[in-house]
N, C-alpha and C positions, 0 to 999 in steps of 0.2 A: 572534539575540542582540539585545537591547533597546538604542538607542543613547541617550547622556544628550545631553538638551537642553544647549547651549553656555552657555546662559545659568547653565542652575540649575547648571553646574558652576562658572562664573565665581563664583556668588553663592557656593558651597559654599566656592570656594579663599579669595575674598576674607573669608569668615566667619571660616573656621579659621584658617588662618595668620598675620594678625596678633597673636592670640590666644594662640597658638601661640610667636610671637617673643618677646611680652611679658613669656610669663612665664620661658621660657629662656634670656633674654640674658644676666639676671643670673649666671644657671648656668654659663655657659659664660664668661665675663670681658667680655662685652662692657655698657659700663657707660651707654652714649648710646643706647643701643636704642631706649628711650621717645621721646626727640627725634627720630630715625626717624620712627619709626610717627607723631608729631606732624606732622612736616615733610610727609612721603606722603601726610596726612590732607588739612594745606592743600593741597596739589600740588591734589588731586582733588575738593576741596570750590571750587577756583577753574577748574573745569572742565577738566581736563588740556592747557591752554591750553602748545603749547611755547612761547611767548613769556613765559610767566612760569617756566622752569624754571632762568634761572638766577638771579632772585630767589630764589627757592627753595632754591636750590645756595648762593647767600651765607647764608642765613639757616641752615643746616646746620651753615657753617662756623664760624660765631661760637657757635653753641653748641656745637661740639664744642671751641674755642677756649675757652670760658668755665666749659666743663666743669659 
């Protein structure tokens, strides 16, 4: 049996699934999804740093606050 490299499968999940979120939040009621997937974006475009995660965690807030 062929085993998948950990990576291309990371790349594979990380490709699809947000993709995947985006476009069935709406579907299913959830209306902040976007801001999600936005928030997640900085999370990891600021190097999954945990010292910035609760920056992150406020900045969630006030948009789901502000709708």
């Amino acid at each position: 049996m062929h085993k998948l490299n950990p990576t291309i499968a990371l790349a594979l999940f990380v490709a699809t699934i947000p993709s995947l979120w985006a476009v069935a939040a709406p579907f299913v009621g959830v209306t902040v999804g976007a801001a999600a997937l936005i928030t997640g974006g900085f999370f990891v475009a600021s190097g999954n740093d945990s010292k910035n995660k609760w920056r992150e965690l406020f900045g969630m807030w006030l948009e789901f606050l502000g709708g």
